[in-house]
C-alpha positions as CSV (number, residue, x, y, z in Angstrom):
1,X,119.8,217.4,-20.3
2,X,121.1,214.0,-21.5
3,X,121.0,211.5,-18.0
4,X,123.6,209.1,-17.5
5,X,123.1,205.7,-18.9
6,X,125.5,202.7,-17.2
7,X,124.3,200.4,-20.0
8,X,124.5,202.9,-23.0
9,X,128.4,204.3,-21.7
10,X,129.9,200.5,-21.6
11,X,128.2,200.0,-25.1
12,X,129.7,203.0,-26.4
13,X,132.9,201.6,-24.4
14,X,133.2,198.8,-26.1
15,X,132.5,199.7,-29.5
16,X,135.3,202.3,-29.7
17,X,137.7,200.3,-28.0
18,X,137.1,197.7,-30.8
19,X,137.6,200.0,-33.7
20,X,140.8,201.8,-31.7
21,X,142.3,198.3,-32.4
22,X,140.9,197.4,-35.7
23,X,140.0,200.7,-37.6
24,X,142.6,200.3,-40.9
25,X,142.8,202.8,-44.0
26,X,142.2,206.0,-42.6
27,X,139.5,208.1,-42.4
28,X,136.9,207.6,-44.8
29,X,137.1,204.0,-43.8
30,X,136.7,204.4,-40.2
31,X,133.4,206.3,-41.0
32,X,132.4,202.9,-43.4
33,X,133.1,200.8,-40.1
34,X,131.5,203.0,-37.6
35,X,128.4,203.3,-40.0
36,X,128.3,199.7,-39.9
37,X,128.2,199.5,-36.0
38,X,125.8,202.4,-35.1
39,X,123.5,202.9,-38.1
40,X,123.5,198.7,-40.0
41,X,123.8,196.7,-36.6
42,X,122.9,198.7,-33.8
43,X,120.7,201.3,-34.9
44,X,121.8,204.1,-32.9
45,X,120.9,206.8,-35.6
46,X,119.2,206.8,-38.7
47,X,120.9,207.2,-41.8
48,X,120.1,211.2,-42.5
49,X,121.5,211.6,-39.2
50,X,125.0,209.9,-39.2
51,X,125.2,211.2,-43.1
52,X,124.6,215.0,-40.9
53,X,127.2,214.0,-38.5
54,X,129.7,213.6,-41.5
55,X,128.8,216.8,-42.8
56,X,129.3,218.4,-39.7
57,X,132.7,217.2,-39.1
58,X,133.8,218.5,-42.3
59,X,133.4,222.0,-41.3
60,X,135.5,222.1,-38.1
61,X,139.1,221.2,-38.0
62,X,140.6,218.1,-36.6
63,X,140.6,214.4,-37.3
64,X,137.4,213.7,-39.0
65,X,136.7,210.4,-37.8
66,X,137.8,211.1,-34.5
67,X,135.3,213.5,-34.1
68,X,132.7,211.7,-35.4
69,X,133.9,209.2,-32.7
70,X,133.5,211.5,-30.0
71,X,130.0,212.6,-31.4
72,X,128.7,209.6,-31.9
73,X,129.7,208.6,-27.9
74,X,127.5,212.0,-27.1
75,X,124.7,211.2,-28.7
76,X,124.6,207.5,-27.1
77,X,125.7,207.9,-23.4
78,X,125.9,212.2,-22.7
79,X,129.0,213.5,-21.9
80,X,130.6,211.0,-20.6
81,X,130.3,208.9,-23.9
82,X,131.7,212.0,-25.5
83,X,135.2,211.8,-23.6
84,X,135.2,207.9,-23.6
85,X,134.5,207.3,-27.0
86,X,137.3,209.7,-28.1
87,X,139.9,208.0,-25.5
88,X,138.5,204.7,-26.4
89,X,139.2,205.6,-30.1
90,X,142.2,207.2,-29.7
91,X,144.6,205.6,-26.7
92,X,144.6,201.8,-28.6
93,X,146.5,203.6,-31.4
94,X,148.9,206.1,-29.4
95,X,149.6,202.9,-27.6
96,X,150.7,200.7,-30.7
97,X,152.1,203.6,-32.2
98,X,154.2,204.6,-28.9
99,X,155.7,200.8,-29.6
100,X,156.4,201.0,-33.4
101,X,158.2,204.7,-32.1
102,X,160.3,203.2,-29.5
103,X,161.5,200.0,-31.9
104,X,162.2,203.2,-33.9
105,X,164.6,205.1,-31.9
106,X,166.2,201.5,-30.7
107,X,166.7,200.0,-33.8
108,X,166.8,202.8,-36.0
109,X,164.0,201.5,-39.0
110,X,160.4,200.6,-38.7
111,X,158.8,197.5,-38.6
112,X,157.3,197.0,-42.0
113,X,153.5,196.4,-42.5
114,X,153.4,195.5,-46.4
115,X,152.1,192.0,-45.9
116,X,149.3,193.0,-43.6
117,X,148.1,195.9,-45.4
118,X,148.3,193.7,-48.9
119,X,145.0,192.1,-47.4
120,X,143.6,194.5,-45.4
121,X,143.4,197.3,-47.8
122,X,141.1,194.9,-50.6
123,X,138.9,194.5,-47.7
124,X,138.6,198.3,-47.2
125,X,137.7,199.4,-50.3
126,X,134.8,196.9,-49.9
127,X,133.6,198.7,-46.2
128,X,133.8,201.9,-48.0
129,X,131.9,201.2,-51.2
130,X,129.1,199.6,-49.2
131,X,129.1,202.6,-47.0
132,X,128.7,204.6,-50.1
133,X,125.9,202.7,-51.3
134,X,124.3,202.9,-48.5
135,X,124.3,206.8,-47.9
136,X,124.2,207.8,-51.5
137,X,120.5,207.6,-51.6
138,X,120.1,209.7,-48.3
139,X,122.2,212.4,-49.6
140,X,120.7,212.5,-53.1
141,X,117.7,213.3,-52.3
142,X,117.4,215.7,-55.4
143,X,119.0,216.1,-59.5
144,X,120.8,219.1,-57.9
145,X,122.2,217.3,-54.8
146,X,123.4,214.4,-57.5
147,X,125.3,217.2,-59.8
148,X,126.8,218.5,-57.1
149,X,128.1,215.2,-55.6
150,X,129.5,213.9,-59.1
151,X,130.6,217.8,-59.7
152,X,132.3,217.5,-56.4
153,X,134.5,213.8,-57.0
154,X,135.3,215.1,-60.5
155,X,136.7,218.3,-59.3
156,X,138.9,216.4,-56.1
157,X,139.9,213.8,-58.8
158,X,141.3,216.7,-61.1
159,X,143.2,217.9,-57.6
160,X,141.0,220.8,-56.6
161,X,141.6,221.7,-53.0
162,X,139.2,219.7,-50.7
163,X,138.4,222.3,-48.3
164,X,137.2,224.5,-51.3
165,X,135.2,221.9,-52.9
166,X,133.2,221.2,-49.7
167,X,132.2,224.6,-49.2
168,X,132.0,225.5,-52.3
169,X,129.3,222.9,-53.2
170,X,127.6,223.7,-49.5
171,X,127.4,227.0,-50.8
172,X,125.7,226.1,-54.1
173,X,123.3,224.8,-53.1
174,X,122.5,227.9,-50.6
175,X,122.7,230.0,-53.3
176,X,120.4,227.9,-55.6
177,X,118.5,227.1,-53.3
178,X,117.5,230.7,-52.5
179,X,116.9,231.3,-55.5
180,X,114.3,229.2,-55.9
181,X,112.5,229.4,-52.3
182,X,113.1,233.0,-51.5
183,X,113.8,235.0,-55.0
184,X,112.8,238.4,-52.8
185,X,115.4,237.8,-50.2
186,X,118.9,238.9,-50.2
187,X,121.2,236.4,-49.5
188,X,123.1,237.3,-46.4
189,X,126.9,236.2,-46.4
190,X,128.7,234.9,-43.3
191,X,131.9,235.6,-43.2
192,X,134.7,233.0,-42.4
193,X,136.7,234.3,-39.7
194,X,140.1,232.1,-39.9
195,X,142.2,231.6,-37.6
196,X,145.7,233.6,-38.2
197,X,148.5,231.3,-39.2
198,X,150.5,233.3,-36.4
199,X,148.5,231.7,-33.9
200,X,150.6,229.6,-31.3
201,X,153.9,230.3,-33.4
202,X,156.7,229.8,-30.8
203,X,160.2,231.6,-31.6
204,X,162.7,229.6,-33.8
205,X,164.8,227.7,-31.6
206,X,167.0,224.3,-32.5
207,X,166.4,223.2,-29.1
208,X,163.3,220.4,-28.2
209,X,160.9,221.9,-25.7
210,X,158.0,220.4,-24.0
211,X,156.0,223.5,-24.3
212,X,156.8,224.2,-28.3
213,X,156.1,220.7,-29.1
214,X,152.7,220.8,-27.4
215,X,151.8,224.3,-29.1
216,X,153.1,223.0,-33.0
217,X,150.7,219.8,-32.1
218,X,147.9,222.2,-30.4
219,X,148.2,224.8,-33.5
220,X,147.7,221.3,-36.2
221,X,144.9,219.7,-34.2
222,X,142.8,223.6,-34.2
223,X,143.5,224.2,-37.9
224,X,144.5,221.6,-40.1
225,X,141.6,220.7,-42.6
226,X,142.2,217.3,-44.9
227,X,144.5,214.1,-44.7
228,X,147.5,212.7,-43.0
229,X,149.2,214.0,-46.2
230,X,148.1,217.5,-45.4
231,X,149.4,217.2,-41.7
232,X,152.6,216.2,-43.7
233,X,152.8,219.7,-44.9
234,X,152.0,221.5,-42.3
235,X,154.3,219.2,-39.6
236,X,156.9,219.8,-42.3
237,X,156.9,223.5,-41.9
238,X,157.8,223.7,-38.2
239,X,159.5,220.7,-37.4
240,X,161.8,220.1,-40.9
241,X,162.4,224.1,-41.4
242,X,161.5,226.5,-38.7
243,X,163.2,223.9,-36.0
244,X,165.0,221.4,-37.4
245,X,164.0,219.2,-34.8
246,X,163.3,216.6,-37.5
247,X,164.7,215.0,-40.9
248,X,162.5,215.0,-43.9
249,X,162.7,211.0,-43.7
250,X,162.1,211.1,-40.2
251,X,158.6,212.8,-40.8
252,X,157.7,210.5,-43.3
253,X,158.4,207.9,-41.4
254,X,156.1,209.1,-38.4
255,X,153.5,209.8,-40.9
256,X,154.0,206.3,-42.7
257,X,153.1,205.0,-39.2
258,X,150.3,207.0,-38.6
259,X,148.9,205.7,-42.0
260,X,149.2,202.1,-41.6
261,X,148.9,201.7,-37.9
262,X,144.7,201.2,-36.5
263,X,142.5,203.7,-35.5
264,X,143.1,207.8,-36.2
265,X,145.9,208.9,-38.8
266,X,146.7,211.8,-36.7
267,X,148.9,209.5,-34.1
268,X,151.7,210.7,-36.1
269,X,151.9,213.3,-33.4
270,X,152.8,210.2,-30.6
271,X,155.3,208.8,-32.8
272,X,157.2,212.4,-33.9
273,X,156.5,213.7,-30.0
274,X,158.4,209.8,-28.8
275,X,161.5,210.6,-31.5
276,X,161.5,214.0,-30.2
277,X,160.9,214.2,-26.1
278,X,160.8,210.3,-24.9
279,X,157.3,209.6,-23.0
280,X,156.5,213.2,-22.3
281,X,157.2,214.4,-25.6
282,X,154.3,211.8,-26.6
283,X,152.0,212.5,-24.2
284,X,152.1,216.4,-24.9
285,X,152.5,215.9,-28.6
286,X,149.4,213.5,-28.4
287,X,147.2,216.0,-26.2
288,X,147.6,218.8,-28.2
289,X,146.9,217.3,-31.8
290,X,143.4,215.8,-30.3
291,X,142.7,218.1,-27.4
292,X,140.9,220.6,-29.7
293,X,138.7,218.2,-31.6
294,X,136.5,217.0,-28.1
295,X,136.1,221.3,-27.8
296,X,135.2,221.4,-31.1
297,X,132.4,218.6,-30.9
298,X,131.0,219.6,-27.8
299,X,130.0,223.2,-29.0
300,X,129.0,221.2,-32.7
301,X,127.2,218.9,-30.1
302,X,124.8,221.4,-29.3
303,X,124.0,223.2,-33.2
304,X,123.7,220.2,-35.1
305,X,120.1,219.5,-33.7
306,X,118.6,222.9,-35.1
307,X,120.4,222.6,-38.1
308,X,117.2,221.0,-39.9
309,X,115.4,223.1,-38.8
310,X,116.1,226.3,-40.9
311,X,115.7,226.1,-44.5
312,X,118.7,228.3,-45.0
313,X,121.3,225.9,-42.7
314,X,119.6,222.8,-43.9
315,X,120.1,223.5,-47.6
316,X,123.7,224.4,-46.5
317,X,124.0,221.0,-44.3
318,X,122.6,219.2,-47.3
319,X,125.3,220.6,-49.9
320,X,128.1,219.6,-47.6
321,X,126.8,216.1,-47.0
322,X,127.0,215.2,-50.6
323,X,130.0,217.0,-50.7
324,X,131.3,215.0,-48.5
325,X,130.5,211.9,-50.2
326,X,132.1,213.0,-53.1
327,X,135.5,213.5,-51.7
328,X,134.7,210.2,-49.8
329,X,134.4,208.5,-52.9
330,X,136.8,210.1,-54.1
331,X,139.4,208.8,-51.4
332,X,138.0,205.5,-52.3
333,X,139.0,205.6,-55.9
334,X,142.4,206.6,-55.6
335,X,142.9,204.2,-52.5
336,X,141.2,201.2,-55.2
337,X,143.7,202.1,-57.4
338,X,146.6,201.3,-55.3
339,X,144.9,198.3,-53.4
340,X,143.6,196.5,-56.2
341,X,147.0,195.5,-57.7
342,X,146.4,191.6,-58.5
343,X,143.6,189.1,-58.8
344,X,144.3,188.4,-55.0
345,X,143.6,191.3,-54.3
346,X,140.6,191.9,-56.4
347,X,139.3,188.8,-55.1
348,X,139.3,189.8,-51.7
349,X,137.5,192.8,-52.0
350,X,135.3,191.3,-53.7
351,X,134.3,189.0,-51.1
352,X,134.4,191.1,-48.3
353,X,132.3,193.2,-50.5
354,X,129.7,190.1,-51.0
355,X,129.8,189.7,-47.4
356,X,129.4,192.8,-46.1
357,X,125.9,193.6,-47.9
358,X,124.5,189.9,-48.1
359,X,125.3,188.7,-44.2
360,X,125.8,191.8,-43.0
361,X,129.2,190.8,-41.1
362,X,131.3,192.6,-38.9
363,X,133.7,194.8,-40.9
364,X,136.1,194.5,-38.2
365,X,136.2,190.8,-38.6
366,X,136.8,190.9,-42.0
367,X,139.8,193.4,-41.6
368,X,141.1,191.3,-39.1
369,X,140.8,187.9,-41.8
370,X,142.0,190.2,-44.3
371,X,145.5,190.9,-42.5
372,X,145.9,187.4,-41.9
373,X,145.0,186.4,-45.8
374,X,148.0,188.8,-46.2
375,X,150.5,187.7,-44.4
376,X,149.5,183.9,-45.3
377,X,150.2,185.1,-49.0
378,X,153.6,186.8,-48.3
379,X,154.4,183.3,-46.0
380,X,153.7,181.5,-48.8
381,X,155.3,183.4,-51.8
């Protein structure tokens, strides 16, 4: 049992609070940042075992770098660092987010954020790659784990679902694996119980209740796999077509938010629950998308530590780990693509990139320099 530890909850405190504020570009770049705080500066956990916390994540639903978030606060400061870290990550964004909502449904547009994400999205790719170049040699830690990684981004690049990629690779390497260790041994199968899609499905009704909103929000935060733009799809279904509660453009416009706000992606639910139901509609919409994920990681909480310690789960563990890094660097090209647009921009990850690995500076700095180097560039053009 895990004793409580003043010091090691303010740390953890602190350090979430910071990236609730600063945490730009989604997913795969708040795991760069929060590799850079807890593995590079403060070396809370060695590499192998942040790169099994991704892994990990991967296979439960939810906001991925939320829960990491949450896991991370467990292993420094108990329990109590697992609820602090996840408010700590999460309530800086509902907050801003609950702002940008209101300015919404007053003024009827939403503020733009072009300018600052011109510079702050350069300086993500560069957190990101240097992530990757950091955990790449952790993960590849044979020629089988490296086909599997490169078999992995090629396959996401080509638009092969990402859920099926993950496990399919995990699974790979089991099977291989076996193969080669225990050739006598039949492989036993566990099957993947889902969830039915029935599950929470509240009667079709034109009119905005409390209680459907939080079970639509619940149902998306204990099932959906993937990125905002899959919580896109899956909002779309109940709120566009089953309800009618929302416009197409309105839920692009909550998820828009969600995307360019700090800190997780899935605070579209505070904006849509705002438009929808004022402050409660918020609150409940909120709760419910990120209410499952702190269940979720305090059973994972408790597994991940044995995991290593069967060859069968381990092998398993290490095929969704590189998996993982493959649809992370995946993510990272297609983001490249759409950040590095000029020699500004190019420029700017570059340095941040040269920063990063040779001084070893806060990444939350240099998103912070980048949003300013983009707004000084749209002041001045």
């Amino acid at each position: 049992m895990m004793k409580p530890n003043p010091d090691a909850l303010r740390e953890v405190i602190r350090l979430f609070l910071r990236l609730g504020f600063t945490a730009f570009g989604g997913p795969a770049a708040h795991i760069a940042m929060m590799h850079d705080e807890v593995v590079v500066r403060r070396q809370w956990l060695a590499e192998q075992h942040f790169l099994d916390l991704v892994g990990a994540t991967n296979l439960i639903p939810g906001p991925n770098s939320t829960e990491m978030a949450i896991h991370i606060g467990y292993i420094r400061a108990g329990w109590r660092g697992l609820i602090a870290a996840g408010l700590c990550f999460i309530l800086p964004a509902v907050l801003i987010v609950l702002a940008l909502a209101w300015a919404y449904v007053e003024y009827g547009s939403t503020p733009q954020g072009d300018a600052l994400m011109y510079g702050i999205k350069p300086v993500i790719i560069a957190i990101v790659v240097q992530a990757l170049y950091r955990l790449v040699p952790t993960a590849l830690k044979s020629p089988l784990l490296a086909a599997v990684g490169i078999g992995t981004l090629v396959l996401y690049l080509l638009g092969v679902n990402e859920l099926l990629v993950l496990f399919g690779g995990a699974l790979l390497v089991v099977a291989i694996q076996a193969v080669r260790r225990f050739p006598q041994t039949i492989a036993m199968l566990l099957p993947l119980v889902g969830m039915p899609r029935e599950l929470f499905q509240a009667s079709i009704s034109s009119a905005v209740s409390l209680d459907r909103l939080f079970l639509i929000f619940l149902k998306a935060g204990a099932l959906l796999y993937g990125s905002g733009y899959v919580l896109l799809a899956f909002l779309r279904n109940d709120l566009v077509v089953n309800y009618a509660w929302l416009t197409d453009q309105q839920l692009l416009d909550a998820v828009a938010i969600g995307q360019f706000t700090p800190g997780p992606v899935f605070t579209t639910a505070t904006f849509v629950g705002y438009v929808l139901g004022g402050i409660p509609g918020a609150v409940v919409a909120t709760v419910g998308i990120f209410v499952p994920s702190f269940f979720f990681v305090a059973l994972l909480a408790r597994i991940v530590p044995y995991i290593r310690q069967s060859p069968w789960a381990a092998a398993f563990l290490d095929g969704v780990n590189v998996a993982a890094l493959g649809l992370m660097a995946g993510v990272t090209w297609q983001l490249g693509r759409a950040a590095l647009i000029d020699l500004p921009t190019i420029l700017l990850a570059v340095v941040a990139g040269f920063l990063l690995l040779r001084f070893k500076l806060n990444s939350a700095w240099l998103v912070l320099v980048g949003g300013l180097v983009g707004l000084a560039i749209e002041y001045v053009a």
